[in-house]
DRENVOGU-331225 format. One line per field, with one value per residue (C-alpha): x, y, z; residue in one letter. Coordinates in nm, 3 decimals, padded with zeros to 5 digits, always signed. Example, Ala and Ser with C-alpha at 12.3 -4.5 7.8 and 13.67 -1.06 7.14 Angstrom:
<nodes>
c1	(+01.230|+01.367)
c2	(-00.450|-00.106)
c3	(+00.780|+00.714)
res	(a|s)
</nodes>
This chain:
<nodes>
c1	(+08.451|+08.676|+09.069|+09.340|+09.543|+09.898|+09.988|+10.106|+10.413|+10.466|+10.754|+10.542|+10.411|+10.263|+10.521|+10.807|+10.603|+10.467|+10.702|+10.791|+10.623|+10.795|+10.633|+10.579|+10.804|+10.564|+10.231|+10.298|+10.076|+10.220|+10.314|+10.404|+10.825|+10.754|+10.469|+10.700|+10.852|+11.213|+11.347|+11.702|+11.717|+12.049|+12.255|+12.539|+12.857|+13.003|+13.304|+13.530|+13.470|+13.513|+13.867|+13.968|+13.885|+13.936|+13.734|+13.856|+13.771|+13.361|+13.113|+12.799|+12.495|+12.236|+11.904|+11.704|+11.301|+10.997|+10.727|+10.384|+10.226|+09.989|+10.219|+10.434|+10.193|+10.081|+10.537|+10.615|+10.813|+10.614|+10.345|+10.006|+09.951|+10.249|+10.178|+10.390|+10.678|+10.959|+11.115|+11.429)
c2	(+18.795|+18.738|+18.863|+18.634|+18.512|+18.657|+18.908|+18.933|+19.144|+19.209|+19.475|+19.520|+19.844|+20.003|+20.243|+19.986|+19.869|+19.496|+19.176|+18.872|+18.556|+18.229|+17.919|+17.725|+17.406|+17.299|+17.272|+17.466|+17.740|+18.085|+18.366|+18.712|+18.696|+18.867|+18.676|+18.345|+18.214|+18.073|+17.719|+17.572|+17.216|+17.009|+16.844|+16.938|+16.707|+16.698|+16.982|+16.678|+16.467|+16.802|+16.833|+16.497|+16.493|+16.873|+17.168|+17.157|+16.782|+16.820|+16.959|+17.034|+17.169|+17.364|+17.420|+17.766|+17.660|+17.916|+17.819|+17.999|+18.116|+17.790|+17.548|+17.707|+17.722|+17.302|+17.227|+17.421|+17.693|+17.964|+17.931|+18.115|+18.121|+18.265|+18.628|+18.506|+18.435|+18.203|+17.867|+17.896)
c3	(+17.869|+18.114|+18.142|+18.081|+18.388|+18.196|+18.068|+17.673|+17.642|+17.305|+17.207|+16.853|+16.765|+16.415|+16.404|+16.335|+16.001|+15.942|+16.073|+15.909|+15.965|+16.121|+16.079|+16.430|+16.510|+16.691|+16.495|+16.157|+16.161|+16.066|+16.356|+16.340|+16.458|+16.794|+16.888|+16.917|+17.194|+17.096|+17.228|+17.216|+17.137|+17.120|+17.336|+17.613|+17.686|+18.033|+18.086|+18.172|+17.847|+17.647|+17.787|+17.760|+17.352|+17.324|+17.236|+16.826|+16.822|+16.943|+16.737|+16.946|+16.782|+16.903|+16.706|+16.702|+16.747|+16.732|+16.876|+16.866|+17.214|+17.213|+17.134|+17.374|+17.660|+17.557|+17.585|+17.904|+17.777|+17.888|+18.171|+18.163|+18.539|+18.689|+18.482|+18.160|+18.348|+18.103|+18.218|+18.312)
res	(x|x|x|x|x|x|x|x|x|x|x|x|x|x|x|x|x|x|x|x|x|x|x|x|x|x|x|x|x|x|x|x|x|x|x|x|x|x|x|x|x|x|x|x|x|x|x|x|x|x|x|x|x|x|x|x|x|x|x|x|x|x|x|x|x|x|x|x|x|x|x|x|x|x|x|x|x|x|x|x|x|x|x|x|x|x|x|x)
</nodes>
């Protein structure tokens, strides 16, 4: 077999016990919590527009996704070839 061109760096060990599971955003399966690769979906306003209305008046939200490592390899948010190295 031949080695994977990344490297998986995951913080788990068997001394800290047995994670929860998170079901993926992206295709449903079930993942172990550190195995997941998290995404922030929402939108942004423009600084500008946020000062005209002001800050109390705007209610932006932003939306926690877990993604499992093949769904998150198939939407960009981590890629394989450049050793595991996150979008930024």
């Amino acid at each position: 077999m031949t080695k994977a061109p990344y490297v998986r760096e995951y913080k788990q060990s068997s001394a800290r016990g047995k994670d929860y599971t998170i079901r993926c955003d992206g295709c449903g399966r079930n993942v172990p919590r550190f195995k997941t690769f998290v995404s922030y979906s929402g939108f942004r306003l423009d600084y500008e527009l946020v000062k005209l209305v002001g800050r109390k008046n705007v209610h932006v939200f932003q939306q926690k996704k877990y993604y499992c490592p093949k769904c998150a390899r198939n939407f960009g948010i981590v890629h394989p070839g450049k050793l595991g190295r996150r979008r930024k």
